[in-house]
C-alpha positions in Angstrom: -12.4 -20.5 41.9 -15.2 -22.4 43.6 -15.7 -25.0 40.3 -11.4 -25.7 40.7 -10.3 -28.7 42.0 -8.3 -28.3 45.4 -4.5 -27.9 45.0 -3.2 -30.5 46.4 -5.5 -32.5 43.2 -4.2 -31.4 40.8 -1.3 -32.7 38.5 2.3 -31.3 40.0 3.0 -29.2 37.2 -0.3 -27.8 36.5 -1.3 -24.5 38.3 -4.3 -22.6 39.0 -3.7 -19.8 36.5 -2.8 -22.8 33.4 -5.7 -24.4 34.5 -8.0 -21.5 33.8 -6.2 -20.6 31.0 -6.6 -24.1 29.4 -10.1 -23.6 30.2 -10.6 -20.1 29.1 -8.8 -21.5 25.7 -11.1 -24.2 25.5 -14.1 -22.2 25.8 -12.9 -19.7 22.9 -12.5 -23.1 20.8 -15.6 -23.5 21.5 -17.0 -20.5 20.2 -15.1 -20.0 17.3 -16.3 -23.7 16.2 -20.2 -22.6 16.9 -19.5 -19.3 15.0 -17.5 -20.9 12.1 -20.5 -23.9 11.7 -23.2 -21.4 12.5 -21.8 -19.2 9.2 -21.0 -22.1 6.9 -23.8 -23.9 7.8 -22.0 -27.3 5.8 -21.0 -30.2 7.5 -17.2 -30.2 8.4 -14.5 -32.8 10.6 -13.1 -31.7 13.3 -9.9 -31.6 10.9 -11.5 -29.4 8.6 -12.5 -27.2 10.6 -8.9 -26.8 12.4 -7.6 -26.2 9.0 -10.4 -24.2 8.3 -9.9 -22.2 11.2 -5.8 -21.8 10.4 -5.1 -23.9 13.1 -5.3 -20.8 15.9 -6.4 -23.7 17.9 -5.0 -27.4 18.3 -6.4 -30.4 16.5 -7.4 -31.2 20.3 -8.8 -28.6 21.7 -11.0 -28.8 18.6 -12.5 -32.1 18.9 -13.0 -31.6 22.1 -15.1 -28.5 21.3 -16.9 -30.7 18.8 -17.8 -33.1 21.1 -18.5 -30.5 23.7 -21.1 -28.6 21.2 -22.6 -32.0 20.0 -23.6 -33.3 23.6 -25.2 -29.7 24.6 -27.3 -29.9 21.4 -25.6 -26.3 20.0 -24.6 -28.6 17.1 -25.5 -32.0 15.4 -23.0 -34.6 14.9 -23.0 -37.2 12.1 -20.8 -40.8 11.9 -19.8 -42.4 9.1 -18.1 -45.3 10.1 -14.8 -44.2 11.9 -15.4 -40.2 10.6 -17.7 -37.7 12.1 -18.5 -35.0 11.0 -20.5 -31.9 12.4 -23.1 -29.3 11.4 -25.1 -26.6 12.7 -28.3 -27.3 14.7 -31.1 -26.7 11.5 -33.6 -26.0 13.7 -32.5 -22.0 14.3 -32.9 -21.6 11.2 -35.9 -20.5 9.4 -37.8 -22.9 6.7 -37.3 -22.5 3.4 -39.7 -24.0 0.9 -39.1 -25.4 -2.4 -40.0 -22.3 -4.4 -37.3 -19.9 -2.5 -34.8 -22.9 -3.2 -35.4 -22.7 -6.7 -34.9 -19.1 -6.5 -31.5 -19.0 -4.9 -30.2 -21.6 -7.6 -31.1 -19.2 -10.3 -29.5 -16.3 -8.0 -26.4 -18.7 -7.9 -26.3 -19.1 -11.6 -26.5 -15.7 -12.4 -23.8 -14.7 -10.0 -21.8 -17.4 -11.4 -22.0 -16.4 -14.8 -21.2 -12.7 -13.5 -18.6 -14.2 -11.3 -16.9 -15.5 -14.8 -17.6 -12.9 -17.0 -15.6 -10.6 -14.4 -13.0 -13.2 -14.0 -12.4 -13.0 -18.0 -12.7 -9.1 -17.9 -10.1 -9.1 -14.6 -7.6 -11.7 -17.3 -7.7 -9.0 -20.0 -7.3 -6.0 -18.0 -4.2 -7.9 -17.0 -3.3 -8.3 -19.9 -3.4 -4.9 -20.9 -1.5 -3.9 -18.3 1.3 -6.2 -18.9 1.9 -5.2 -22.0 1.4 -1.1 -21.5 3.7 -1.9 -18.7 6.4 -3.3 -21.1 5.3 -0.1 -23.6 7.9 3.4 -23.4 6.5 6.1 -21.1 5.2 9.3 -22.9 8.8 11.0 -21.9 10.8 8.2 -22.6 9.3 7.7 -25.7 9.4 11.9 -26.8 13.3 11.2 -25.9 13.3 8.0 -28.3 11.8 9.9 -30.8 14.1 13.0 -30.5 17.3 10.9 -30.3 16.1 8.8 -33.7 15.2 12.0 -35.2 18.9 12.9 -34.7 20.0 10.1 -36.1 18.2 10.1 -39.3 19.4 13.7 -40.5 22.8 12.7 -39.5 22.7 9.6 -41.8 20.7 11.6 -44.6 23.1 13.9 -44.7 25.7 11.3 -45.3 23.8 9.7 -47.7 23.2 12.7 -49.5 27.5 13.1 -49.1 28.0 9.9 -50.7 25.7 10.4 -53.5 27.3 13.5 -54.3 30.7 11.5 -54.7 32.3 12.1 -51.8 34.3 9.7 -49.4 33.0 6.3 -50.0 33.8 3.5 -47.5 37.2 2.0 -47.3 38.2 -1.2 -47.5 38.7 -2.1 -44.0 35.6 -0.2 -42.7 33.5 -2.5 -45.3 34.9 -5.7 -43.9 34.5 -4.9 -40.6 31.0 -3.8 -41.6 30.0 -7.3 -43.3 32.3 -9.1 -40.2 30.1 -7.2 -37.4 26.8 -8.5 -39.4 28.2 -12.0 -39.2 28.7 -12.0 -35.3 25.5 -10.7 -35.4 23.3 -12.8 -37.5 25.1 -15.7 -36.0 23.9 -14.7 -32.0 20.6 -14.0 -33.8 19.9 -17.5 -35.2 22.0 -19.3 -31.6 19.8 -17.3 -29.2 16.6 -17.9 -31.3 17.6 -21.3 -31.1 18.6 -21.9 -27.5 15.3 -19.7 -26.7 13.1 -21.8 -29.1 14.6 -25.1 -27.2 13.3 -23.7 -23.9 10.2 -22.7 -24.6 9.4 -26.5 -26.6 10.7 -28.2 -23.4 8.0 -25.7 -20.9 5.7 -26.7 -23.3 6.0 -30.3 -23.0 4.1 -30.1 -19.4 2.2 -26.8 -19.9 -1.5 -27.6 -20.2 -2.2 -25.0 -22.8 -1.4 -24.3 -26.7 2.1 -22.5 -27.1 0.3 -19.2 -28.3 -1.1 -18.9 -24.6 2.3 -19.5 -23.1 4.1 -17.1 -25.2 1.0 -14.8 -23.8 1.3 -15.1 -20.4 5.4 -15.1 -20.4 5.1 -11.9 -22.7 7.2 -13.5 -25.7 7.1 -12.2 -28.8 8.6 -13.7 -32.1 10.4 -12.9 -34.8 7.6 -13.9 -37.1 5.4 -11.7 -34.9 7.6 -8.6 -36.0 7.6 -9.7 -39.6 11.5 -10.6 -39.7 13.7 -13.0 -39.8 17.5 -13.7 -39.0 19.1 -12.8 -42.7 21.4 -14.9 -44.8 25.2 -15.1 -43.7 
């Protein structure tokens, strides 16, 4: 506690143990500055570099770190005008001539171009997934298939009734048949159109052509199906 100030210095509601905390926090600014400048190695503000950091440390206790690390020489500072901005010292770190240069900027374009080809691969996968995810399961789909398969022989059978002359529909059951497709076809063509109204007005600030939207929202049309709401 030798390098303290004496007690009866210091502010009234400041104590030993917050001033060596304030301290000990200053000093781990410090270093996390050094470290973070040390691993960029790009020049940053003392407000990047809080934000940078995700602001474990004040926007004071920063600057003061900066200024701190400039004045012992650990790092270089820069001015421009009213902003400063700070870098690591160059001089720790080994030369690099002009041919090794030229060598990492054709490493970075090939990663780049690696870097986009997987970014395209990483899209379609996702695509895929989407839509297997939307798809029947096998057991779901054996149960589909079993319950349709049901229904088919039923209505063959019937079928094969009617053609044989037996009980044809009544009447009533025909209206109600021709009434049902009505309500039907009418909630067809009203939902097609309330849905079609939606997706014209996302489009009119989506950056990209309507069959990418109807892509990424999973939309699929009518027209995509080969139908169309019938004739009332």
């Amino acid at each position: 506690m030798s390098n303290l100030p004496p007690l009866n210095k210091l502010p009234r509601n400041l104590t030993y143990i917050e001033l060596k905390m304030s301290k000990s926090k200053d000093l781990n600014a410090s270093a996390a500055v050094l470290d973070y400048l040390n691993k960029q190695n790009r020049p940053y503000s003392a407000i990047d570099i809080c934000n940078n950091l995700h602001k474990e440390f004040g926007k004071t206790a920063i600057v003061k770190a900066c200024e701190s690390l400039a004045e012992s020489g650990q790092i270089k500072e820069k001015a421009y005008g009213k902003q400063k901005v700070y870098v690591a010292d160059q001089s720790q770190f080994p030369e690099v001539d002009d041919a090794e240069v030229k060598t990492m900027d054709s490493k970075i374009v090939e990663l780049t171009g690696k870097l986009q080809s997987t970014l395209e691969e990483v899209r379609q996968l996702e695509s895929d997934l989407k839509m297997f995810s939307s798809c029947l399961s096998t057991e779901e789909a054996k149960i589909q298939l079993q319950e349709t398969t049901a229904q088919c022989a039923h209505y063959k059978k019937k079928l094969a009734h009617l053609k044989d002359g037996g009980n044809v529909v009544s009447p009533e059951e025909k209206d109600k048949v021709y009434k049902n497709r009505e309500t039907y076809v009418k909630a067809w063509k009203k939902r097609k159109r309330m849905t079609n109204d939606i997706l014209n007005a996302i489009l009119e600030g989506y950056p990209k052509p309507k069959k990418q939207l109807y892509e990424d929202i999973g939309i699929e049309t009518d027209e995509d199906c080969s139908v169309k709401p019938p004739d009332i």
